[in-house]
C-alpha positions as protocol buffer text, in pm:
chain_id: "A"
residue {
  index: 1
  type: UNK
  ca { x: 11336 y: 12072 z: 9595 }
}
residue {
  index: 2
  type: UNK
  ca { x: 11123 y: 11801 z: 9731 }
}
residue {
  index: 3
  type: UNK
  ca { x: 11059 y: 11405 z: 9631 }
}
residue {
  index: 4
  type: UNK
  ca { x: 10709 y: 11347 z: 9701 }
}
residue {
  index: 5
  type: UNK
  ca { x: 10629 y: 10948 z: 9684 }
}
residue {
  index: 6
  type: UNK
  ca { x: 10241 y: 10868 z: 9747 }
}
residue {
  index: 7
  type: UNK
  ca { x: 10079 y: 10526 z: 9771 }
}
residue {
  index: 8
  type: UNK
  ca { x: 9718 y: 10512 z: 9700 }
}
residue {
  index: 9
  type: UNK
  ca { x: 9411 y: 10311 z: 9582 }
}
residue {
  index: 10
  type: UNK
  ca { x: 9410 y: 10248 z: 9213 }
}
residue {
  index: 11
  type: UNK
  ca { x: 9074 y: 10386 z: 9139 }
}
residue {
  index: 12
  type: UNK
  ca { x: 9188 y: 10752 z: 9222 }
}
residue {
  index: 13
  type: UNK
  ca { x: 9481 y: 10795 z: 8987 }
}
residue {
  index: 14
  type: UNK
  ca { x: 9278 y: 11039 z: 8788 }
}
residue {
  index: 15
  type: UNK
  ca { x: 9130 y: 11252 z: 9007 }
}
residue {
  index: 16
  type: UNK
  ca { x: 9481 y: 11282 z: 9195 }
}
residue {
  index: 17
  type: UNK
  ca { x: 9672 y: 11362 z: 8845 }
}
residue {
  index: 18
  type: UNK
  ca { x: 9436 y: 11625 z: 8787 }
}
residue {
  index: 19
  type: UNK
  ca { x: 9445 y: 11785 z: 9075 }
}
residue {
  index: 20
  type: UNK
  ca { x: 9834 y: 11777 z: 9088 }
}
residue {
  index: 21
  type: UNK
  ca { x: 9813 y: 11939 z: 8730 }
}
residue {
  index: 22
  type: UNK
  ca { x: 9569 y: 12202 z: 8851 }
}
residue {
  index: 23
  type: UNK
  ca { x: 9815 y: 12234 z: 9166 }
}
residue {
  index: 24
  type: UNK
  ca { x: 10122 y: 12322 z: 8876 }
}
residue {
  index: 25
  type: UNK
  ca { x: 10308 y: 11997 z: 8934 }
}
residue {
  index: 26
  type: UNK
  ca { x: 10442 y: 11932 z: 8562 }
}
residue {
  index: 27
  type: UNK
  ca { x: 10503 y: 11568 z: 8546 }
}
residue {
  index: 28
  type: UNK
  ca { x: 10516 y: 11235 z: 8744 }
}
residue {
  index: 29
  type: UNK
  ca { x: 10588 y: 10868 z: 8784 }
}
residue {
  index: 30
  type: UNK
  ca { x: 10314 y: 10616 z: 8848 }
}
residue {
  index: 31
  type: UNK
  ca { x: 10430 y: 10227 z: 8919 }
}
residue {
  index: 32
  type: UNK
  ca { x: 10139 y: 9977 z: 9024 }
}
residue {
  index: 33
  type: UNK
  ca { x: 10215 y: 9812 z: 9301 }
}
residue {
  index: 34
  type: UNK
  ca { x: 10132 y: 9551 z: 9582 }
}
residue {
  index: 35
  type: UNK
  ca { x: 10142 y: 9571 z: 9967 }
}
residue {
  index: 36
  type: UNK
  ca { x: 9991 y: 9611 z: 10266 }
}
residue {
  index: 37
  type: UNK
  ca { x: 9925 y: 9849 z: 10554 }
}
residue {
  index: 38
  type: UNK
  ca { x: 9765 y: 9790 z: 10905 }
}
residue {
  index: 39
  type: UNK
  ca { x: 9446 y: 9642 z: 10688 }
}
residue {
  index: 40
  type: UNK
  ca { x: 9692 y: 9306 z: 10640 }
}
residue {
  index: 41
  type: UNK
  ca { x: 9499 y: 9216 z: 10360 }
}
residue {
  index: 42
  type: UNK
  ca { x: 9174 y: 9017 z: 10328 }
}
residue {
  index: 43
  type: UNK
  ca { x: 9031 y: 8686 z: 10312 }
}
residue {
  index: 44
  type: UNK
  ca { x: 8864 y: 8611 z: 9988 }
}
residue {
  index: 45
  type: UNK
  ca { x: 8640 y: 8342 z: 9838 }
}
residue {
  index: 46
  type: UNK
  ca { x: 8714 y: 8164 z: 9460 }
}
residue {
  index: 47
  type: UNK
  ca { x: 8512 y: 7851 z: 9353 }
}
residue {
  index: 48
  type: UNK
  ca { x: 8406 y: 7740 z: 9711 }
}
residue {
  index: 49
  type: UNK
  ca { x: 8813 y: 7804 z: 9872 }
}
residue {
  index: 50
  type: UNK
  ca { x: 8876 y: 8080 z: 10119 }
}
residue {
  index: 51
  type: UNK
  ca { x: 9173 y: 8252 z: 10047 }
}
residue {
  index: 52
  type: UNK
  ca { x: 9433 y: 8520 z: 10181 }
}
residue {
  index: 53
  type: UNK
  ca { x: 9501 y: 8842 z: 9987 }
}
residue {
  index: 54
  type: UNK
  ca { x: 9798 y: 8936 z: 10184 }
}
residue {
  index: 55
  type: UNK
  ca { x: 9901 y: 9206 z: 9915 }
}
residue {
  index: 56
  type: UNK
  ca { x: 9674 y: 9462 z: 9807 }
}
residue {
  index: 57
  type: UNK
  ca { x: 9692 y: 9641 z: 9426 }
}
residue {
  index: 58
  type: UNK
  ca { x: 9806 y: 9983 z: 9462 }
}
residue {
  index: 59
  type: UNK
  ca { x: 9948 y: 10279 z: 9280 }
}
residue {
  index: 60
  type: UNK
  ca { x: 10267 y: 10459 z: 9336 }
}
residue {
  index: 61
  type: UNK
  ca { x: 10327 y: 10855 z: 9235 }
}
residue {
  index: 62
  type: UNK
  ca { x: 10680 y: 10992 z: 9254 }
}
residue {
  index: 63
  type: UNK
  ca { x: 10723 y: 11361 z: 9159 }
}
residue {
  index: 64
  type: UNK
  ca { x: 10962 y: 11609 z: 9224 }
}
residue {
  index: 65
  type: UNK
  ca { x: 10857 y: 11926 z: 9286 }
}
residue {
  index: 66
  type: UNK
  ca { x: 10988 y: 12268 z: 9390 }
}
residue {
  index: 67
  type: UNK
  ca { x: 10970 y: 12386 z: 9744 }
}
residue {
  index: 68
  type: UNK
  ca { x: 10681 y: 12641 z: 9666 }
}
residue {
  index: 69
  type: UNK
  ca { x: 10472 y: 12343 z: 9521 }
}
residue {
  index: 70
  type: UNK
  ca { x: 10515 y: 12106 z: 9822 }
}
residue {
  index: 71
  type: UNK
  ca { x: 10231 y: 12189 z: 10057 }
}
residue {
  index: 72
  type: UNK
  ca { x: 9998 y: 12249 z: 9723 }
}
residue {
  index: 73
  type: UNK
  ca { x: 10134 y: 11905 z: 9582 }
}
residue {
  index: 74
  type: UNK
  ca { x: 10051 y: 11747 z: 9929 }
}
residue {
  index: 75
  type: UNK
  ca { x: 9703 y: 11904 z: 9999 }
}
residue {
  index: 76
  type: UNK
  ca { x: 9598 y: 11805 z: 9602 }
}
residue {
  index: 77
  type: UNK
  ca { x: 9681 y: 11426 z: 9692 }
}
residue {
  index: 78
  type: UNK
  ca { x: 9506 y: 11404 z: 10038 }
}
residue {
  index: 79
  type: UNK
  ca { x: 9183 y: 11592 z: 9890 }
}
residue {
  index: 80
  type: UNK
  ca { x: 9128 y: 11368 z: 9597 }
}
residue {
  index: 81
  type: UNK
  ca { x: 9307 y: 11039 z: 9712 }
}
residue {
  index: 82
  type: UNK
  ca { x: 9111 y: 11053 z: 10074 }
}
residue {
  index: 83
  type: UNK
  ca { x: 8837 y: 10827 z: 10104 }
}
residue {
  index: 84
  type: UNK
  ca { x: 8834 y: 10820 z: 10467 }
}
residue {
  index: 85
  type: UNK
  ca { x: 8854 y: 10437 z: 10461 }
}
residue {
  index: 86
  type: UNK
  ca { x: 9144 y: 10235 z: 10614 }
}
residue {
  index: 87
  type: UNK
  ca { x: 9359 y: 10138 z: 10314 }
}
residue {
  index: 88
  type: UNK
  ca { x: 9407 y: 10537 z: 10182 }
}
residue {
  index: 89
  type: UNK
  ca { x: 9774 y: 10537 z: 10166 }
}
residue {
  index: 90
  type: UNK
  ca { x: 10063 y: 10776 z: 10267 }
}
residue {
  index: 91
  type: UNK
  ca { x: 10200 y: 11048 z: 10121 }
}
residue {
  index: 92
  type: UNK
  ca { x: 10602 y: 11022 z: 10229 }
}
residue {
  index: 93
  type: UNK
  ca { x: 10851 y: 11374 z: 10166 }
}
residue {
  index: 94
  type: UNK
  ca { x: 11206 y: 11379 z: 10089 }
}
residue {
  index: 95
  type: UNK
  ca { x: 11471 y: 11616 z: 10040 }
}
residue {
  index: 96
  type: UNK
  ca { x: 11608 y: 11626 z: 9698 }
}
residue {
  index: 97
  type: UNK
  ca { x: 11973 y: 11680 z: 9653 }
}
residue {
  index: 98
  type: UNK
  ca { x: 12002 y: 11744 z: 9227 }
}
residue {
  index: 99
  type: UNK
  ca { x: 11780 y: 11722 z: 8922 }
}
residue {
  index: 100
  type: UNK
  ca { x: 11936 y: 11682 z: 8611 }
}
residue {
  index: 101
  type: UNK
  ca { x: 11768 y: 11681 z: 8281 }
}
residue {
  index: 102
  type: UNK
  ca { x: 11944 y: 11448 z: 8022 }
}
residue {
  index: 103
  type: UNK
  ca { x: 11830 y: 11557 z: 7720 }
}
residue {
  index: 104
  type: UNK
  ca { x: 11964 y: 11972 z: 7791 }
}
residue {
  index: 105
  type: UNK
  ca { x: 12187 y: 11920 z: 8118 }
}
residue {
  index: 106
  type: UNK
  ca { x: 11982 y: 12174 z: 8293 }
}
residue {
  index: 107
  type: UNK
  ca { x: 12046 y: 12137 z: 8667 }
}
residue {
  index: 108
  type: UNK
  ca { x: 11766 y: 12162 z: 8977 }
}
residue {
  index: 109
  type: UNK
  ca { x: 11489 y: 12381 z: 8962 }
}
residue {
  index: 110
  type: UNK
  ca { x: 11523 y: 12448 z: 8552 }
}
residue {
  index: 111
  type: UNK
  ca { x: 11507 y: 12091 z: 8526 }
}
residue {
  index: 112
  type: UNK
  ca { x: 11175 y: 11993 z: 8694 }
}
């Protein structure tokens, strides 16, 4: 089993869910969130003041996903989130250890 954490633009959440759903990836986290990358940010301007937008608005997915599902999990992100512009986001994999479902106690696999 895999942890699959992806940061990405706002704006693509649901083309990326749908193509993870299409991909057979059941369920998923998503957490907005704020930082930057090797864009730093931008300058912007409000009532005649220049200021700094150090942290950007972005989205996080976490999912957990067998290790059949991880390259189709991966390839669904990068194809809908890409929009070949610096700011894009990263797509970070993780062994995962255990899954356990509360609700029935099911362990790994028949709990995803």
């Amino acid at each position: 089993m895999q942890w699959i954490t992806a940061i990405i633009k706002p704006f693509k959440l649901d083309e990326v869910r749908e193509a993870l759903a299409e991909a057979g990836v059941q369920g998923m986290t998503v957490t907005e969130v704020k930082g930057f990358g090797r864009q730093h940010g931008h300058t912007e301007l409000y009532r005649g003041a220049e200021y700094v937008v150090d942290f950007l608005p972005k989205l996080k997915i976490e999912l957990a996903v067998s290790d059949e599902q991880v390259e189709q999990a991966i390839e669904a992100i990068i194809a809908t989130a890409r929009t070949g512009k610096v700011g894009d986001g990263k797509i970070f994999v993780s062994a995962l250890e255990q899954v356990i479902r509360i609700r029935t106690q099911e362990v790994d696999a028949d709990a995803l």
